[in-house]
C-alpha positions in Angstrom: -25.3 5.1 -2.3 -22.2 5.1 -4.8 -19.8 8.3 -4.7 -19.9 10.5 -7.9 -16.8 9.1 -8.9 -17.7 5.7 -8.2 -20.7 5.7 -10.9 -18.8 7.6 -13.3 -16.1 5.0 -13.4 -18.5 2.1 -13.3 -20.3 3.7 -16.4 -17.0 4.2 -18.2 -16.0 0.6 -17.5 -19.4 -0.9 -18.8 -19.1 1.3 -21.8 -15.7 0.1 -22.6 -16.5 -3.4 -22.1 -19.8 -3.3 -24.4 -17.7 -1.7 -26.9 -15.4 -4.6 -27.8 -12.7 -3.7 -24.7 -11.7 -5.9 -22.5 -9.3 -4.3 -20.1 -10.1 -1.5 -18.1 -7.4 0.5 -15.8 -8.8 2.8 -13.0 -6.5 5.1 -10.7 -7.9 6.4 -7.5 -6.1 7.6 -4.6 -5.9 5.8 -1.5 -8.9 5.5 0.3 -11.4 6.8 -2.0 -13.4 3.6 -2.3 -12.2 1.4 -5.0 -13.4 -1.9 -4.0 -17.4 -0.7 -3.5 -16.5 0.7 -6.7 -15.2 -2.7 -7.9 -18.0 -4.9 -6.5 -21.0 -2.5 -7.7 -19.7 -2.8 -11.2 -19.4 -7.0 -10.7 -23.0 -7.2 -9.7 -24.4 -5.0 -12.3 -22.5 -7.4 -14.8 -23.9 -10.0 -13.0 -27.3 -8.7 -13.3 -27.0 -7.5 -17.0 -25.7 -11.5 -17.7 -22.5 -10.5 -18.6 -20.4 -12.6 -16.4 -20.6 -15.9 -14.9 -17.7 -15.4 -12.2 -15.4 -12.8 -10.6 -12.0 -13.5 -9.3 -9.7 -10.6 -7.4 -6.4 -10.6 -6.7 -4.4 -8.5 -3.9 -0.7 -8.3 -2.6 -1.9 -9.5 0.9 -4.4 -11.7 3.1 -5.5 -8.8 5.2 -6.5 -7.4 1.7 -7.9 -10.1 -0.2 -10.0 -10.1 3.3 -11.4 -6.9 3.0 -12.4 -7.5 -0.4 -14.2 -10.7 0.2 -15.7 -8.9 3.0 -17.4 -6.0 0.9 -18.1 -8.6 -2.4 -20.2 -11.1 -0.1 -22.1 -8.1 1.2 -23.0 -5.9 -2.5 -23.2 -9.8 -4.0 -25.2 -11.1 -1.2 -23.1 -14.6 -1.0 -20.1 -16.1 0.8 -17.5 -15.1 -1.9 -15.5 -18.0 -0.8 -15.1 -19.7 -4.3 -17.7 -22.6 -2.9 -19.6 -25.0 -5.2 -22.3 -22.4 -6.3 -20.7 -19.3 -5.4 -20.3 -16.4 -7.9 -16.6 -15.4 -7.4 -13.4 -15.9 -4.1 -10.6 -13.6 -3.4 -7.0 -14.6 -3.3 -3.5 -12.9 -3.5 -1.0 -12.3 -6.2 1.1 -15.2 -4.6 -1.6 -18.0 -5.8 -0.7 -17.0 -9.1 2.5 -19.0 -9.0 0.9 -21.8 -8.3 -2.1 -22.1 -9.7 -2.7 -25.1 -12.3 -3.0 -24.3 -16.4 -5.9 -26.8 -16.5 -7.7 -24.4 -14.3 -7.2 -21.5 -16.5 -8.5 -23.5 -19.6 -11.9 -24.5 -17.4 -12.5 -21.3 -16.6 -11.9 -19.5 -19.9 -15.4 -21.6 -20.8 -17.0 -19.0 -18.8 -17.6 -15.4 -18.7 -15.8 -14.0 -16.0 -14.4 -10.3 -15.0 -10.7 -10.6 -13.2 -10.3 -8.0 -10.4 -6.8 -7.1 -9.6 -6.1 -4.7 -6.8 -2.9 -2.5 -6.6 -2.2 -3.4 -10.1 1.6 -2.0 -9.5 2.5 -5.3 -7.7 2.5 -6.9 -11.5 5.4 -5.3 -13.2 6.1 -5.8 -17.0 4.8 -6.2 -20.6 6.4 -8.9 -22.2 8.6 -12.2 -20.7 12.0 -10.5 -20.0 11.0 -7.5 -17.8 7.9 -9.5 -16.0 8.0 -10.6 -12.3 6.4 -14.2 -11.8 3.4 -12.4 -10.9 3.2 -10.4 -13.7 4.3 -12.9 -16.0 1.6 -15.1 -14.8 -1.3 -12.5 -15.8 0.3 -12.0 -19.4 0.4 -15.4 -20.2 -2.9 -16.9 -18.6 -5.2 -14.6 -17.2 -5.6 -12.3 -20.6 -6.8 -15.8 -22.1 -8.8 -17.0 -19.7 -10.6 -13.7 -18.5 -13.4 -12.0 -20.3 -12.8 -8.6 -18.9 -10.3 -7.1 -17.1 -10.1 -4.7 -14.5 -7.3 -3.2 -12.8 -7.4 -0.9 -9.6 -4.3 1.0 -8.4 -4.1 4.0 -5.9 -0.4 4.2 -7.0 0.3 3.4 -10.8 3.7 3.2 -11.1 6.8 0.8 -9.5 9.8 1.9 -8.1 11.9 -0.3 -9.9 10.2 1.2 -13.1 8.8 -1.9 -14.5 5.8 -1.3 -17.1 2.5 -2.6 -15.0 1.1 -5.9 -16.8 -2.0 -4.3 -18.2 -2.1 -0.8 -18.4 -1.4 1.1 -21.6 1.0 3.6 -22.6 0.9 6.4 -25.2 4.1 6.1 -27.0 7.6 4.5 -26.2 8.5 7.0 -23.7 5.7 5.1 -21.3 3.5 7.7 -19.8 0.8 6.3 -18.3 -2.8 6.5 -19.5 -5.3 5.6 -17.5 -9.0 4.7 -18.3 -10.5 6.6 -15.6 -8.3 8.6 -12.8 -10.0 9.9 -9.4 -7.0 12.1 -7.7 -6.2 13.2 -4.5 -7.2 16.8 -4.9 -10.0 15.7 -6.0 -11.2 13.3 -3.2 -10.4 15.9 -0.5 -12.6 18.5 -2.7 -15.4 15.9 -2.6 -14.8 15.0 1.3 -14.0 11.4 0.5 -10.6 11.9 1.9 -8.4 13.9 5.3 -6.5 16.7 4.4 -2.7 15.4 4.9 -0.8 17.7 7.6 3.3 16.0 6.9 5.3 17.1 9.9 8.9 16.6 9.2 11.2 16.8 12.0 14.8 17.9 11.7 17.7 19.1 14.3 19.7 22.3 14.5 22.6 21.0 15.9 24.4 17.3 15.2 27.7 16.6 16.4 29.2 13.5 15.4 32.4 12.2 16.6 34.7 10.8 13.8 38.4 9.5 13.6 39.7 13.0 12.3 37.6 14.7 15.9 34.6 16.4 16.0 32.4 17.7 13.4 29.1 19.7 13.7 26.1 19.8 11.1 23.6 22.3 10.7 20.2 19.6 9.9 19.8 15.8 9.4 20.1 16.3 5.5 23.3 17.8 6.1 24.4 15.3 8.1 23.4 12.6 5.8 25.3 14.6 2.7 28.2 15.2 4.0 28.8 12.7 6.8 29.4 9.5 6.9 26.1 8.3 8.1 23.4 6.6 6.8 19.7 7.4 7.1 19.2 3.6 9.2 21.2 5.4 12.0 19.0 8.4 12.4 16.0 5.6 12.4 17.9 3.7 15.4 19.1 7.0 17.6 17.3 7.1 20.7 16.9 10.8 21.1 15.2 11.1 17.6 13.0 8.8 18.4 11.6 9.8 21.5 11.2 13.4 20.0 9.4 12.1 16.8 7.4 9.4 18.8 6.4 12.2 21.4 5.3 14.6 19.0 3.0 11.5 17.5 1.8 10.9 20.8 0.5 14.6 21.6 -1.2 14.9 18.5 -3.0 11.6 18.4 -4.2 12.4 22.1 -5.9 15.8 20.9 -7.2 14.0 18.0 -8.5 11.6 20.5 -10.1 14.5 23.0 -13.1 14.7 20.4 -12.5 11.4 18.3 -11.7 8.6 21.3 -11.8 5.6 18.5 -8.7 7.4 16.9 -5.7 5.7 16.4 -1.5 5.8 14.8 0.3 4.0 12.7 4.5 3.5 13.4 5.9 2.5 10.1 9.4 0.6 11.3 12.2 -1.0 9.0 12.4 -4.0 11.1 11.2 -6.4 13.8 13.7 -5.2 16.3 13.1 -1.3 15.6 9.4 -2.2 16.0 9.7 -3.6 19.5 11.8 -1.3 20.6 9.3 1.9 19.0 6.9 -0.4 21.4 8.9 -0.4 24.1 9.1 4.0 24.0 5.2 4.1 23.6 4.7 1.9 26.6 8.0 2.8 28.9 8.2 6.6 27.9 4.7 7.8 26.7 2.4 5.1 28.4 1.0 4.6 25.0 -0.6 0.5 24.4 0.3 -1.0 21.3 0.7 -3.9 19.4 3.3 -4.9 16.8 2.6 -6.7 13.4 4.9 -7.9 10.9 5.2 -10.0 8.1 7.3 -13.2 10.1 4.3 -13.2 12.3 2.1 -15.8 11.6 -1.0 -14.5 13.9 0.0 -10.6 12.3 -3.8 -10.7 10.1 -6.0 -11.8 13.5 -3.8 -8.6 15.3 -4.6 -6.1 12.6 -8.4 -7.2 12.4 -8.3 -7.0 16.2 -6.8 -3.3 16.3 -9.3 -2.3 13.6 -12.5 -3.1 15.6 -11.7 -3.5 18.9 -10.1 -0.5 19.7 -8.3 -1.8 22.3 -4.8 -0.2 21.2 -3.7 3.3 20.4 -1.0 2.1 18.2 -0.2 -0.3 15.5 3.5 -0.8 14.7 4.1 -2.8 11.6 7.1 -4.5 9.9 5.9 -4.9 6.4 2.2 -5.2 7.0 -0.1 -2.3 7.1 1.1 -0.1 3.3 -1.5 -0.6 0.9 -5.1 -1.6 0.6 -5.3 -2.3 4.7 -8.8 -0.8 6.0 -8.6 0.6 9.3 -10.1 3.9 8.9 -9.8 4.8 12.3 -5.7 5.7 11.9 -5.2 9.3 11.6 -1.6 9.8 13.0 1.1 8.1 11.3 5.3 8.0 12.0 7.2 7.1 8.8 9.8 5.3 10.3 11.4 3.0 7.7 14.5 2.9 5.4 12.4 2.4 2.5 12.3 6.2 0.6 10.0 5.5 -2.7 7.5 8.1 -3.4 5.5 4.9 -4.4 5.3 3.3 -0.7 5.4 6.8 1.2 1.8 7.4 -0.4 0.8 4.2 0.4 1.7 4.4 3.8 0.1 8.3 3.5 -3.4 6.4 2.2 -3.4 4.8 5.5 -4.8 7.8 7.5 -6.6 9.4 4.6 -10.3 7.7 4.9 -12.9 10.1 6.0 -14.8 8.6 8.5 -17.9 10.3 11.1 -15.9 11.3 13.6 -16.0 14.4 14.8 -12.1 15.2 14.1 -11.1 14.5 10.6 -7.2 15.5 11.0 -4.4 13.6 9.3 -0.7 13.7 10.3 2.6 11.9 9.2 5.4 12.6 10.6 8.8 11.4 9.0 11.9 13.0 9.4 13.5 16.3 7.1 15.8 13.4 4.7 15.9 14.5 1.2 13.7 11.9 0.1 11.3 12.4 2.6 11.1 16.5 1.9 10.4 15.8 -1.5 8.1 13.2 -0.9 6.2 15.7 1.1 6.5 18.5 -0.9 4.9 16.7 -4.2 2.1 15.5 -2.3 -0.3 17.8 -4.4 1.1 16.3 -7.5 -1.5 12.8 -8.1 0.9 11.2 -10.0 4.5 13.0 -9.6 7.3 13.6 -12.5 9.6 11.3 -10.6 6.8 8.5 -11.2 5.1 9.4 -14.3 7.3 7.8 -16.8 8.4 4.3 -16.6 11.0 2.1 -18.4 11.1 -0.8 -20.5 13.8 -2.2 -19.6 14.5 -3.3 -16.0 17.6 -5.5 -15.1 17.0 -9.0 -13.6 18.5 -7.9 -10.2 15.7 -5.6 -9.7 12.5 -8.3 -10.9 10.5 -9.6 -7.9 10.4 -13.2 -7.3 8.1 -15.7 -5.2 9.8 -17.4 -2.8 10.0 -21.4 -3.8 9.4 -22.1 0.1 5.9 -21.1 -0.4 3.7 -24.5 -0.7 0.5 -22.0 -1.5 -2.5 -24.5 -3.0 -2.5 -24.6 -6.7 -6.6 -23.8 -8.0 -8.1 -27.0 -8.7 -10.1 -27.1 -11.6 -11.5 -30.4 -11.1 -15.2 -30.3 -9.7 -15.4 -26.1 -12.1 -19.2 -26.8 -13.5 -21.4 -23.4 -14.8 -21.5 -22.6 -10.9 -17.5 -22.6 -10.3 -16.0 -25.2 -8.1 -14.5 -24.6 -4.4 -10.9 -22.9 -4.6 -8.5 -23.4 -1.3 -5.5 -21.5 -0.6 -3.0 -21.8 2.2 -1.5 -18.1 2.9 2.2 -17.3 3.5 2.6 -13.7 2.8 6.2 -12.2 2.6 6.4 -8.3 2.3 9.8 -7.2 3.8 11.3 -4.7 2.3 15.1 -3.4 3.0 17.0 0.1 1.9 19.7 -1.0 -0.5 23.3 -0.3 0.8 24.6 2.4 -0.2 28.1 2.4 0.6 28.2 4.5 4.2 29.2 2.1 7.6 25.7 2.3 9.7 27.1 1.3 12.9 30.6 2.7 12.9 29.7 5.9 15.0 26.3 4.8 16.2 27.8 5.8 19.8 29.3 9.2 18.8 26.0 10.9 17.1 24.9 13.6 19.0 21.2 15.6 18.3 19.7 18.3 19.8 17.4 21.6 19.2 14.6 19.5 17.6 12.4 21.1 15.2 9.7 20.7 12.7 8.1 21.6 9.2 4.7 21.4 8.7 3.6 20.8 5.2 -0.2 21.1 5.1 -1.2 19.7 1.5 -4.4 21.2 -0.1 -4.8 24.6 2.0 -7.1 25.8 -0.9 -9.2 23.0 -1.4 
């Protein structure tokens, strides 16, 4: 049985598209159920004769997975792209590479282009478009009979327009076609409550060539010292408080929900093996590690997810956005990126409401400006920071496709009524890196001293 939300954005979708429209732009918050959304409105188009074929796109394998998943099941099919199929899933990478003859076959047919996370494409026209984005201006728009574009997060952090969306006037405030918030998913009991615990210090000494100089809390430190945020990430002491006080939580969770399990978000492959290393060696904790170099990372994930073999998962560019493993509900925020944009994606992680008995949600980051304010505008669905965008973006900041990638190009050969077989090889890169900002990171890595640990708890619709 759909969610409210879910029929009310199907019927504004089908109305749209019966009226002339071909592009519709939904916004729903992480975990809310977009993709039953987006596969119950395909196969009432299918019924109603409307399309012939449905093709999604998402930023990863594990997602473009889960999607195929949940479209074979509502479709009652393979979803594989096979001769005879109705529709495949694929990633935003295949765009590169995929062939114009295909797009002119399958313009001969009706067909309803799915793309997830729509905030992956960034731009409007040819000069501010990544080669994702480019690629959906310039062939998918002619080849597509409708549209429709799923985000939980509808901006970018480099302030690129999103290919698709539409904006009100120059000053490019987003307008979206239907919007399901936050608020309003934790009203309907579609998502967790989100407890944000963010741990700070009371007393930081740091030994510098001028002698010895004390700081009050981590933001101070970070202000007025020279220190950078990647060094309080690495420090061993802050770890094992942060990591301990992720531990005892997800243990209570797990005293009525056993199935329960965390997330470690780290800013590299060595930070995550060494997170690993204080689960197992400190907190007897099992986990596994995931990242994006990893080539058997997607088998790990889906392993995690059903076998509950693991309490943790520690990822290196993996686990963000559109990754279904409802059973997290304790997460660590642990890398150097500090957009609102991936924070909430990270936050959607432990948000789905599942039938356990304990329905708790925790993140626990530590008190860095970014990461207070982060926490603090969690009630706001789509925050100030966030809700204009730009036009103009320089080229240093577009996204590019690395050339390495040899992903399949869609073959349009065998494409009858029925659709011909589509093959992709996946080679999925998301590493991500904080941009330097001047301070030397390792220059008094063995001088930083942190004691008197403590936390703010930010507890995020208290009246809902």
């Amino acid at each position: 049985m759909l969610r409210k939300w879910q029929a009310e954005c199907i019927s504004l979708a089908l109305s749209k598209y019966r009226r002339g429209h071909a592009h519709f732009l939904a916004q729903a918050t992480p975990g809310a159920g977009k993709t039953i959304m987006a596969a119950t409105l395909a196969k009432q188009m299918f019924d109603s004769r409307e399309i012939d074929f449905v093709l999604c796109f998402s930023p990863s394998k594990a997602v473009a997975d889960g999607i195929k998943s949940t479209f074979s099941q509502l479709l009652e099919c393979s979803f594989n792209g096979a001769l005879g199929e109705t529709g495949c899933s694929v990633t935003y990478q295949s765009l590169r590479f995929v062939t114009k003859r295909f797009w002119d076959t399958l313009s001969k047919y009706k067909v309803l282009c799915i793309f997830d996370e729509i905030h992956h494409c960034g731009g409007d026209n040819e000069l501010n478009s990544n080669s994702w984005g480019y690629q959906l201006l310039s062939d998918v728009q002619h080849a597509a009979t409708f549209t429709l574009a799923l985000t939980g997060t509808p901006w970018r952090s480099d302030k690129t327009p999103i290919t698709l969306a539409s904006y009100t006037d120059p000053e490019g405030k987003i307008v979206c076609d239907y919007q399901y918030s936050l608020a309003q998913a934790v009203q309907d009991g579609v998502c967790r409550k989100p407890k944000i615990a963010l741990i700070d210090c009371e007393e930081v000494k740091v030994t510098e060539s001028e002698g010895l100089r004390s700081y009050n809390t981590i933001d101070e430190l970070l202000n007025e010292g020279d220190v950078t945020y990647a060094l309080i990430l690495k420090d061993q002491q802050a770890l094992l408080h942060l990591i301990g006080e992720a531990v005892s939580r997800l243990i209570s969770i797990q005293a009525e929900s056993p199935n329960a399990g965390g997330l470690i978000v780290a800013s590299s492959i060595q930070e995550a093996n060494k997170i690993a290393s204080i689960l197992t060696h400190s907190y007897a904790q099992s986990s596994v590690v995931v990242s994006y170099r990893d080539t058997s990372s997607h088998e790990k994930i889906k392993e995690f997810k059903e076998t509950h073999s693991k309490n943790w998962i520690v990822s290196v560019g993996m686990v963000s956005e559109g990754t279904d493993i409802p059973r997290l509900q304790v997460c660590c925020y642990l890398t150097k990126i500090k957009t609102e944009l991936y924070f909430r994606q990270v936050l959607g992680r432990i948000l789905r409401v599942t039938e356990s008995p304990n329905q708790e949600a925790w993140l626990y980051t530590f008190a860095e400006s970014n990461m207070i304010r982060c926490a603090e505008e969690i009630e706001t669905d789509i925050p100030d920071t966030c809700l204009y965008l730009n036009y103009e973006c320089p080229d240093s900041q577009r996204s590019r496709v690395d050339e390495s990638n040899k992903t399949q190009a869609l073959d349009a050969q065998l494409l009858p009524a029925s659709v011909a077989e589509i093959s992709f090889n996946w080679n999925d890169d998301l590493s991500a890196s904080e941009p330097p900002n001047g301070k030397n990171s390792d220059l008094f890595e063995s001088s930083i001293q942190l004691a008197r640990f403590n936390q703010r708890v930010i507890e995020a619709f208290r009246g809902v």
